[in-house]
C-alpha positions in Angstrom: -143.3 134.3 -178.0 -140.8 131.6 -177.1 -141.2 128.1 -178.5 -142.4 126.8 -174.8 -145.3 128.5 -174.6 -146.5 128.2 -178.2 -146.3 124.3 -177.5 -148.1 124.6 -174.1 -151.5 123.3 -175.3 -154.9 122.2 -173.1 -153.3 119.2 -171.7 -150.3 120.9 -170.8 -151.9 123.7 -169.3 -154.3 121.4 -167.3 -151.3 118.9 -166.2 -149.9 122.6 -165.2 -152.9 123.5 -162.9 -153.1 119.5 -161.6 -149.7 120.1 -159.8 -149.9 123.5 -159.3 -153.0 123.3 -157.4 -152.3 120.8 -154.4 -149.1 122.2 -154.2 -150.7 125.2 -153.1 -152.8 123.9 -151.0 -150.6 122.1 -149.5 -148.4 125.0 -149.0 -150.7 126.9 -147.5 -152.2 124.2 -145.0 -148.6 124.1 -143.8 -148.3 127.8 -143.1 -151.5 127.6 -141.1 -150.3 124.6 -139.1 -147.4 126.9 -137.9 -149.2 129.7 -137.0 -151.6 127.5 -135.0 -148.3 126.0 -133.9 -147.2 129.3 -132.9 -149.7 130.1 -131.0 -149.9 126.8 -128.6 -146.0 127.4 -128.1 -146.5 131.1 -126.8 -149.6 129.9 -124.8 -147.3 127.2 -123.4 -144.6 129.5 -122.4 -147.0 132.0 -121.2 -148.2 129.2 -118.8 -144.5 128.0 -117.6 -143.5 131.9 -117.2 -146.8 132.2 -114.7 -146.2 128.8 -112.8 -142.4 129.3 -112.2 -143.3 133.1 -110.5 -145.8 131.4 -108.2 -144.7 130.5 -104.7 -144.1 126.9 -103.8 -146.5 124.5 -103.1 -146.1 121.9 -100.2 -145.4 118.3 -102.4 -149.1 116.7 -101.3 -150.7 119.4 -103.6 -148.9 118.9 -106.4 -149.1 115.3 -106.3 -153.0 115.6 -105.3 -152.7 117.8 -108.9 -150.8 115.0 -110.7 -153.0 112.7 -109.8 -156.0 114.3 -111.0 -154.2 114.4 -114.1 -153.4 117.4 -114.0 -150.3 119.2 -115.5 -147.9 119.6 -112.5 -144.6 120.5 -115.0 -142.8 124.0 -114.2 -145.3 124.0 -110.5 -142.9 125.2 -107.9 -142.5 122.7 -105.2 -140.8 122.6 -101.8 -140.1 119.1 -100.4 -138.4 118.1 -96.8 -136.7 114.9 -96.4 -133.4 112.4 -96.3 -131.3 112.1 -99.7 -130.0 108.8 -100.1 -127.0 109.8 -101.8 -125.8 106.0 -102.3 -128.5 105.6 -104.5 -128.4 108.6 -106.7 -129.0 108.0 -110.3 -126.6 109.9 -113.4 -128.5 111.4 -116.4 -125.6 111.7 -119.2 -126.2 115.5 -119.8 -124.5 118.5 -121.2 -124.6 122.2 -118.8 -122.8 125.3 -120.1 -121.0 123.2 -122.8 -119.6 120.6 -120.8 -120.3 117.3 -120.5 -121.5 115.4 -117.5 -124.1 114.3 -115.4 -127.5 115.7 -113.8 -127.3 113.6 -110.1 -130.8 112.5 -109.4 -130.8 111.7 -105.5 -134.0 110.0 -104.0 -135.4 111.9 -101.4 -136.9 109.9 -98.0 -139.7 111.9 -97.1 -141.6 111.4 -93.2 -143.9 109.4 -94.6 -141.7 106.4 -96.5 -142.4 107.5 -99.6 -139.7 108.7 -101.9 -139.2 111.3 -104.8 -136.3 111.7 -107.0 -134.5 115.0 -106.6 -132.7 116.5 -109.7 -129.5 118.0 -107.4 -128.2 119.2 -110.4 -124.6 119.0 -112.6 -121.5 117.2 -112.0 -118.7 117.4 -114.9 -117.9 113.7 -116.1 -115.0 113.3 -114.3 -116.7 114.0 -111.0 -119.1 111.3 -111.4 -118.0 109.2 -108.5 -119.5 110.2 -105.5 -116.3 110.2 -103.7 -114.8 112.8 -105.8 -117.3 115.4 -104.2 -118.0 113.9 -100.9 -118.6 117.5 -99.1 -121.7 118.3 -101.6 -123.1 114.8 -99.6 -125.4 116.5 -97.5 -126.1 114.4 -94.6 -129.7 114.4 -92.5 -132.7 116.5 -92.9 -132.4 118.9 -95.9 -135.7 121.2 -97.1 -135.3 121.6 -101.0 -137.0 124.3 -103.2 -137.7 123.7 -107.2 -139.6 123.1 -109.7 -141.7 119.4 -110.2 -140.7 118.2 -114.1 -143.0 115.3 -115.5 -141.0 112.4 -116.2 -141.5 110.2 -119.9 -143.4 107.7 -119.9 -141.8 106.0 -123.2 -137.8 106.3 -124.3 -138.2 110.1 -126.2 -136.7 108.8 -129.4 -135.5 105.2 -131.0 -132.2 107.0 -132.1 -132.2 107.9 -128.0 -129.7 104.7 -126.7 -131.0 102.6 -123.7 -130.2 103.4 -120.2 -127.3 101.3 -118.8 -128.3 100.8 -114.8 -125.6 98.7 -114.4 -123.1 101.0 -115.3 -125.5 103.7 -113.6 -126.0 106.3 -116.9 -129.1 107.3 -117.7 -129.5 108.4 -121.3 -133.2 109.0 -120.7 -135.4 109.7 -117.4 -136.7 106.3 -116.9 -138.0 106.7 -113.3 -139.3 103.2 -112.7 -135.3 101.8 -114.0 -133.9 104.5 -111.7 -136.0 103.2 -108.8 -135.0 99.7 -109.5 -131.5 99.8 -109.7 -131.1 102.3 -107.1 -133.1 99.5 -104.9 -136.4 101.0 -104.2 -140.1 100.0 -104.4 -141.1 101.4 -107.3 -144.4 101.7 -106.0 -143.5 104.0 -102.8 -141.7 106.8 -105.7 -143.8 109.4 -106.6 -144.0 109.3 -110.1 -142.5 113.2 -111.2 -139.2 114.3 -110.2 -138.1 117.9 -108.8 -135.3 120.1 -110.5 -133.8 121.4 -107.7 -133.4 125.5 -107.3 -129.7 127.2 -107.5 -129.5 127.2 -104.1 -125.0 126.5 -103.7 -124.4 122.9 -102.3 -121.6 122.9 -100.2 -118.3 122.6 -102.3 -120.2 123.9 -105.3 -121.0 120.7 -106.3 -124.0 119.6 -107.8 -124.4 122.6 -109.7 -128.3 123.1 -108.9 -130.8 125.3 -111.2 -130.2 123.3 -114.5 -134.4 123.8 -115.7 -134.4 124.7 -119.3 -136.6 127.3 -119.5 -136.5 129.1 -123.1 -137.9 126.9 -125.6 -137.4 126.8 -129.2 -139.7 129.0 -130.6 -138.9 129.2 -134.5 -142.9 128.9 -135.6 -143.1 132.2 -137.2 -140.3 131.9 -139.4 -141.9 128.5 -140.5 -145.1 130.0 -141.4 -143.9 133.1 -143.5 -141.4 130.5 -145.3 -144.9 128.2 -145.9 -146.8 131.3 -147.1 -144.1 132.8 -148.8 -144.0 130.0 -150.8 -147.4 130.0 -151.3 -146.9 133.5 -152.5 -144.6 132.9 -154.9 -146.8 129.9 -157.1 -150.0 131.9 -157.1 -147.3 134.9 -159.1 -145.8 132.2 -161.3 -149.1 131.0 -162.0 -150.3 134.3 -162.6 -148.0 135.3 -164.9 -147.7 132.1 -166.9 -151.6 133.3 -167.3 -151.6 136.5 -168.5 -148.5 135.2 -170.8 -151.0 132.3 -172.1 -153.3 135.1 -172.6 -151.4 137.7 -174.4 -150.3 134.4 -176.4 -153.8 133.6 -177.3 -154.7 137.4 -178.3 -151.8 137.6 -180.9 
């Protein structure tokens, strides 16, 4: 019997149990809020998987969807218009580990009405127009991809703020992107389309830059919770039957 335990008395053992206790529970509340976590982020890719194998939808229905609040993100879309490629917007973005930009074009559709077309990467130093004038598709183009949801708030206050003067985009600010590129904000539609990997001529924007696979780390979360968990109720349980086989000698 060590000198520890023989000291341990009722107010150290319920000063013991006081901390132990809520600890535990708060352990455990966290393991549960991962599995629960879990399972919203398999539901969620489970729902992306199904949208992006469905065939395209012409860009009325999806923005009849969106406006009936629904969910139009990973909705395969197919859009016919005019790109106005002197207005296209630069998203500050990284693709296969190099740095660049993600060219958002507006597109003019038939009716007036535009909608901001995710074209896809340029490296950095191809940020200038000029430096890939044969990817500048002129006239009537038809583009296939998927409609993302725009933020409606800067993401993050560590997230710096867009520069439309100098035309970089650190976040998707669709209403500064309309603004700066000159448009009534009230005639842009108010999601954006990632465009498919369909080759632009001159390989330039590189198109299909969707993330698909999320993060998906939940699991391990919840058995490092529980396993915690796990391991205070066997402390405890030990420092019991210890106090007991103390008491019976």
């Amino acid at each position: 019997m060590s000198i520890a335990e023989h000291n341990i008395g009722p107010r150290g053992s319920f000063m013991l149990l006081a901390i132990s206790i809520p600890v535990l529970v708060l352990l455990l509340v966290l393991g549960t809020w991962q599995v629960e976590r879990l399972q919203w982020k398999e539901g969620l890719v489970q729902r992306i998987e199904e949208r992006i194998a469905a065939a395209p939808k012409p860009l009325e229905e999806v923005a009849r969807l969106n406006a009936e609040g629904d969910d139009v993100d990973y909705r395969p879309v197919a859009v016919i218009g005019w790109f106005l490629h002197e207005a296209e917007r630069h998203y500050l973005a990284t693709w296969q580990g190099q740095s660049g930009f993600f060219v958002h074009t507006p597109l003019r559709l038939a009716d007036g009405r535009y909608i901001f077309v995710n074209r896809g990467f340029v490296p950095y130093d191809r940020k200038d127009p000029a430096t890939r004038s044969e990817g500048q598709v002129p006239g009537s183009v038809e583009v296939g991809g998927l409609a993302r949801t725009a933020p409606a708030t800067k993401p993050s206050f560590i997230v710096p703020d867009n520069d439309p003067t100098e035309n970089i985009f650190y976040w998707k600010d669709l209403g500064s992107m309309a603004r700066s590129a000159g448009l009534d904000g009230e005639k842009v539609y108010p999601f954006y389309v990632d465009a498919d990997n369909a080759p632009n001529r001159g390989g330039l924007p590189v198109g299909g830059v969707t993330r698909i696979n999320l993060p998906n780390n939940h699991l391990q979360y919840a058995v490092t919770w529980y396993g915690l968990a796990f391991a205070l109720v066997c402390v405890l349980g030990y420092w019991f039957l210890r106090r007991r086989g103390v008491g019976d000698t």
